[in-house]
C-alpha positions as CSV (number, residue, x, y, z in Angstrom):
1,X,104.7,82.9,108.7
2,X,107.0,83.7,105.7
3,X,108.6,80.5,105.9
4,X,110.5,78.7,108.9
5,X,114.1,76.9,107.8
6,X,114.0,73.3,107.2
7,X,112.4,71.2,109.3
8,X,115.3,69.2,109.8
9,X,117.9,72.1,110.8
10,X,115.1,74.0,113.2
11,X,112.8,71.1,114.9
12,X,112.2,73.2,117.5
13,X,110.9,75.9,115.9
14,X,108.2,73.9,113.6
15,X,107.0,72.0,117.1
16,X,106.6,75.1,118.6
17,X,104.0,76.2,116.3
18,X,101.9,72.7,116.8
19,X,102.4,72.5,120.9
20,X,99.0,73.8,122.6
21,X,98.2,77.5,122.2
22,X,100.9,77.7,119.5
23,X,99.2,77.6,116.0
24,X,95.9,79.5,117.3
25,X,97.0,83.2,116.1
26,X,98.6,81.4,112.5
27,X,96.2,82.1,109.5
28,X,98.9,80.4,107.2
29,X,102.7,79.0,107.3
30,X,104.5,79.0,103.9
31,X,106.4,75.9,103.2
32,X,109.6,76.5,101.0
33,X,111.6,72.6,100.8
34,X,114.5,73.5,98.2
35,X,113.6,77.5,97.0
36,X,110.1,75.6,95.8
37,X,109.1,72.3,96.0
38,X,112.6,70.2,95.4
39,X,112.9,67.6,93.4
40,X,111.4,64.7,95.4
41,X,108.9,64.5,98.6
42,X,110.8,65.1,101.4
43,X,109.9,63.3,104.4
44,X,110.3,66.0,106.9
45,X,108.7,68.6,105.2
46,X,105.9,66.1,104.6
47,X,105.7,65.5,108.1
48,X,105.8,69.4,109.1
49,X,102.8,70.1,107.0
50,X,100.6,67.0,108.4
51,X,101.4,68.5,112.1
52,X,99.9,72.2,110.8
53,X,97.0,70.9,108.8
54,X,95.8,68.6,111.6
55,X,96.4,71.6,113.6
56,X,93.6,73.7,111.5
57,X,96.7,76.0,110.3
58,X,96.7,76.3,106.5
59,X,100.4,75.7,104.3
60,X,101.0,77.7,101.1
61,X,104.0,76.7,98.9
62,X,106.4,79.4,98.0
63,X,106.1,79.6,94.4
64,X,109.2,82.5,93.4
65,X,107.6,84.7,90.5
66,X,111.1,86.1,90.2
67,X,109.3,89.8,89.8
68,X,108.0,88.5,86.6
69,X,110.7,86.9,84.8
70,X,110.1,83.1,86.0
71,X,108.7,80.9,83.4
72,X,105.0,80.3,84.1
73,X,105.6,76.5,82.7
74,X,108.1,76.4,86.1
75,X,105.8,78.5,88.2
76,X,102.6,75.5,87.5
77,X,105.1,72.5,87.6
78,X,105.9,73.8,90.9
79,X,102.4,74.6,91.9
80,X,101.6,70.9,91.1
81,X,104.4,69.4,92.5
82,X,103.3,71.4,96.2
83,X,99.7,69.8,95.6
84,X,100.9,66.3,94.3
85,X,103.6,65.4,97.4
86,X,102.3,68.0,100.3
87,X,98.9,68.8,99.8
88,X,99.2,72.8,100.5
89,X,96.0,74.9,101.1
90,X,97.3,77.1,98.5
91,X,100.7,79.4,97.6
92,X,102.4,82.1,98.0
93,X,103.5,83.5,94.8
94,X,106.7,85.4,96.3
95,X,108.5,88.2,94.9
96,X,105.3,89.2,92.9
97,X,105.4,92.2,90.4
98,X,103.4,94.9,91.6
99,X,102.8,97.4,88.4
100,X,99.9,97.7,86.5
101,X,101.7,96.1,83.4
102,X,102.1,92.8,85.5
103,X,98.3,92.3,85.7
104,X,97.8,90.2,82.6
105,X,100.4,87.8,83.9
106,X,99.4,87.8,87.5
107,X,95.7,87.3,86.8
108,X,97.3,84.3,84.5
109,X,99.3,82.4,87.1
110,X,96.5,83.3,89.8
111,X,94.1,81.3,87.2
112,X,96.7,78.8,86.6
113,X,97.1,77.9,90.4
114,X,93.3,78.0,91.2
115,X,92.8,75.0,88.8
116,X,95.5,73.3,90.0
117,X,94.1,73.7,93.3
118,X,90.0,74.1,93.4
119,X,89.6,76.7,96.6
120,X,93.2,77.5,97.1
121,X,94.1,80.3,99.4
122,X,96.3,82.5,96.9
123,X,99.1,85.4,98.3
124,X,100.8,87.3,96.5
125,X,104.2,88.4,98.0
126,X,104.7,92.1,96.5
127,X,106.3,93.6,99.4
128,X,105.2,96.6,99.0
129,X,102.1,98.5,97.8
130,X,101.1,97.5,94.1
131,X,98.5,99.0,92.0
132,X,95.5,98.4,93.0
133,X,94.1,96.3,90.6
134,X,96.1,93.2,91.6
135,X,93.7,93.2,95.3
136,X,91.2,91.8,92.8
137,X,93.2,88.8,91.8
138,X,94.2,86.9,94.6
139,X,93.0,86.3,98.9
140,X,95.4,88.3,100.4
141,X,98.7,91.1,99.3
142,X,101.5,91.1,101.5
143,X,102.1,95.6,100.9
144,X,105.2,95.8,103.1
145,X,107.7,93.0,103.6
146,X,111.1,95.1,105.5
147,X,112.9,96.2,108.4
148,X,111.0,97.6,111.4
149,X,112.9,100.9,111.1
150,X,111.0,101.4,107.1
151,X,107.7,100.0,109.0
152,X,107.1,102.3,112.1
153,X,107.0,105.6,109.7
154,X,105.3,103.6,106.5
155,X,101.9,104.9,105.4
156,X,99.5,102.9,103.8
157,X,97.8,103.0,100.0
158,X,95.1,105.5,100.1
159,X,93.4,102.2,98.1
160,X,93.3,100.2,100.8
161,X,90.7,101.5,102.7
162,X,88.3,100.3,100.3
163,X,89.0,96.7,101.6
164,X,88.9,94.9,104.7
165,X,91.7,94.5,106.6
166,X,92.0,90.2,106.1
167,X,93.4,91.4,102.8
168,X,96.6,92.7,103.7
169,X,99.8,91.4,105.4
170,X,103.1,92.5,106.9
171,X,105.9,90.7,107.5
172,X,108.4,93.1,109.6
173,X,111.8,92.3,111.1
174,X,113.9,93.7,113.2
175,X,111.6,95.2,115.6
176,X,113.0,94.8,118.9
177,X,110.6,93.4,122.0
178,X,109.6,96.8,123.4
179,X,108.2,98.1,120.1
180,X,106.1,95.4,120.0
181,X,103.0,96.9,120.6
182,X,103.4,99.4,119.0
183,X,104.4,97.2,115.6
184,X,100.8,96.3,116.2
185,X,99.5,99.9,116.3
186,X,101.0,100.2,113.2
187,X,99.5,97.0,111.6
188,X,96.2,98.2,112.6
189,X,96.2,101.9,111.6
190,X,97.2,100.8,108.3
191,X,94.6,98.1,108.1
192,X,96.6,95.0,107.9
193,X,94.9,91.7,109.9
194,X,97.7,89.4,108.9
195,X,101.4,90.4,110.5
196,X,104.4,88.7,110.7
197,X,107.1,90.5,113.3
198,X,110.2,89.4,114.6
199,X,113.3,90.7,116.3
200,X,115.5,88.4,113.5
201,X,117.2,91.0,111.3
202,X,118.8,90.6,107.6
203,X,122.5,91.3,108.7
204,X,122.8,87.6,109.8
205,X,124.3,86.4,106.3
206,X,123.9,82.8,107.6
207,X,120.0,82.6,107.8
208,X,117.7,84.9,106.5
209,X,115.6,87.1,108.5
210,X,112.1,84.8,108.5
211,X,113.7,81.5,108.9
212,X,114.3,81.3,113.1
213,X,111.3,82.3,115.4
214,X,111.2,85.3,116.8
215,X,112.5,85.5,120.4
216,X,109.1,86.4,121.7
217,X,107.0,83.9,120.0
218,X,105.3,83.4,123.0
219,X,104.8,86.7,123.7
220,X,103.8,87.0,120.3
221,X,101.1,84.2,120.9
222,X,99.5,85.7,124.0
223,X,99.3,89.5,122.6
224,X,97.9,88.8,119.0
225,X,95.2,85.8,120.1
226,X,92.9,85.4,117.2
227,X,94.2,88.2,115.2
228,X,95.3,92.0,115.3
229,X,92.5,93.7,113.7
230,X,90.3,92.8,117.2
C-alpha cells in the first residue's frame, strides 16, 4: 500500500486493513505523517503502525529522494526519525532516480538506511523501469507507478526476467472493478508479485490517488489471498 491518508482523517480505512482477513494479502504499508516523518511523534500515526505490526504486516517510512536532488543529510534525519518514534520495518525511498548515473547515490542512501536500520526492508519508488543495476541495491523496485489506461498495454524490462517476481511492484489506479482480473493478468505476465490497484484516480485534486481505499478492497482481499504470483 503506497500510503493511506492520515489516520486521523480516514479511520476507517486504516481499521480496515487490521479487521480479520484484512492485512493477510499486505506485504508492506508505507507510513507518510507530514510528507516524511513530521516534526514530532504523532500519536495516531504511532497507533496505526502498532495495529499493522502486531498484525505481522510490515511499515516503511516514505523517505522523498526528490529524483535525486534531496539532501542525503535530510534523507538519514528522516530515516532516523521513522526508526526513533515509529519503529518502521524499513522505507520506501519515493520518487527514486532511475538512471545509471544515480547508482552511486542510490547504493549511498541504501547503505545509509541499512545501518540505520540492521535488516530493513528497502524500496525504492522509481515508477518506472530503471537500469538494471539499481535491482542489486535494494529488496524490492516499484517499475510502474500510473494510471490503469498506461498499465494494461505496459511491457515489462526485458531485465527483469532474470529476477524473481517478489522483486517488483505496481501500484496502478484507476482501473475500474471489471478490469480487475485482468489488472492481475497483467501483474503476473510481467512478473510483478507485489501490486497495488485501485479504482481511485489522480483527477480528484483534493486527495491523491493512493490515499482512500479502493472501492473493492474486499474484493481485492478475497482475489489476491497470499499474493498474485500463485
Amino acid at each position: 500500500m503506497p500510503g493511506l491518508a492520515h489516520p486521523l482523517l480516514a479511520p476507517d480505512e486504516w481499521n480496515a486493513l487490521t479487521r480479520p482477513g484484512g492485512a493477510g494479502p499486505l506485504h508492506w504499508v508505507v507510513l507518510d505523517v507530514a510528507d516524511g516523518p513530521g516534526v514530532q511523534p504523532d500519536p495516531s500515526c504511532l497507533e496505526a503502525a502498532g495495529r499493522l505490526r502486531n498484525a505481522g504486516v510490515r511499515v516503511l517510512g516514505r523517505l522523498d529522494s526528490a529524483y535525486g536532488l534531496r539532501d542525503f543529510g535530510e534523507l538519514v534525519s528522516d530515516a532516523h526519525r521513522f526508526t526513533d518514534w515509529y519503529r518502521t520495518d524499513g522505507f520506501l525511498l519515493d520518487r527514486c532516480p532511475a538512471d545509471r548515473a544515480a547508482l552511486p547515490a542510490v547504493r549511498r542512501a541504501v547503505h545509509a538506511l541499512r545501518t540505520i536500520h540492521d535488516g530493513a526492508h528497502i524500496v525504492l519508488g522509481h515508477g518506472t523501469h530503471p537500469h538494471p543495476g539499481h535491482a542489486d541495491i535494494a529488496d524490492q523496485l516499484v517499475t510502474f507507478s500510473g494510471p490503469w489506461s498506461d498499465y494494461r498495454w505496459s511491457q515489462a524490462a526485458e531485465w527483469t526476467v532474470d529476477h524473481p517476481p517478489e522483486r517488483f511492484c505496481h501500484f496502478v489506479h484507476g482501473v475500474p472493478r471489471p478490469h480487475l482480473e485482468e489488472a492481475l493478468r497483467v501483474a503476473r505476465w510481467q512478473g510483478a508479485a507485489t501490486v497495488w490497484f485501485t479504482d481511485r484516480t489522480d483527477r480528484d485534486s483534493r486527495v491523491g490517488p493512493w490515499e482512500p481505499l479502493p472501492g473493492y478492497w474486499d474484493e481485492v482481499v478475497s482475489r489476491v489471498g497470499t499474493g498474485v504470483s500463485e
